[in-house]
N, C-alpha and C positions, 0 to 999 in steps of 0.2 A: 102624661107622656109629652117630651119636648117637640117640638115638631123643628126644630135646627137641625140639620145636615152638616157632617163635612163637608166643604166643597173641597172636591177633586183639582189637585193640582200636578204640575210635569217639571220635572226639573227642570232648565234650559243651559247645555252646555256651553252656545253659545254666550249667551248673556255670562257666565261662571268664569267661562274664560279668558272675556272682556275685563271682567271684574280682575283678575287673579294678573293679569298682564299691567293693569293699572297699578298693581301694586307692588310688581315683580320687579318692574323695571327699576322705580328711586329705591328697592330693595337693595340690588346689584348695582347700581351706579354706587350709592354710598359705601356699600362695602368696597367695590373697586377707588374712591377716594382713601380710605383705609387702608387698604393692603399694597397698592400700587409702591407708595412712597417708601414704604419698609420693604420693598419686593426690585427695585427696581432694575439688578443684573439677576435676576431670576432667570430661571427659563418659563415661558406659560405653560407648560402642564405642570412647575411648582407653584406657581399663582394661583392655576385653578385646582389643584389638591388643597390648597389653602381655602380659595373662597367657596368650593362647592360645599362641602359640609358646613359651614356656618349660614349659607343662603337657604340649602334645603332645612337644615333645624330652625331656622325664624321661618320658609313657608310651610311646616309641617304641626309646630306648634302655637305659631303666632296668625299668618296674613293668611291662610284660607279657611284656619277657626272664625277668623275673625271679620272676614269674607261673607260666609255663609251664616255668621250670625246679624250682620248687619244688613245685608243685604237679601234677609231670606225671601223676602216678599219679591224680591225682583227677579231672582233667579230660579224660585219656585211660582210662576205665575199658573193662577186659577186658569182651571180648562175651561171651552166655553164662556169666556168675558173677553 
């Protein structure tokens, strides 16, 4: 019999949504480099019908996959250490 344990770990929202901000932001700037120039007598809520759906589909399929696979150890830190 193995005598290894799980260690118990806790998500940390905090730490998640540090994460997820770092990577939101040159998300939304680039896209706003992008659509600004083709957009520019728009009105903003045509800008943002434009940019919101293509920013939630990269952070839904791409940056908090990619978030919590990179960074699982830091946002999932061991309880008690």
């Amino acid at each position: 019999m193995s005598s290894h344990r799980l260690a118990a770990t806790r998500f940390s929202r905090p730490r998640f949504a540090l994460l997820v901000l770092a990577g939101a932001y040159p998300l939304i700037t680039g896209i706003l480099y992008v659509v600004l120039p083709l957009t520019g007598d728009w009105p903003i809520w045509q800008r943002t019908l434009v940019v919101a759906p293509v920013m939630v589909t990269i952070m839904i399929w791409g940056l908090i996959p990619g978030v919590q696979k990179a960074f699982a150890r830091f946002i999932n830190p061991v309880i008690g250490k």
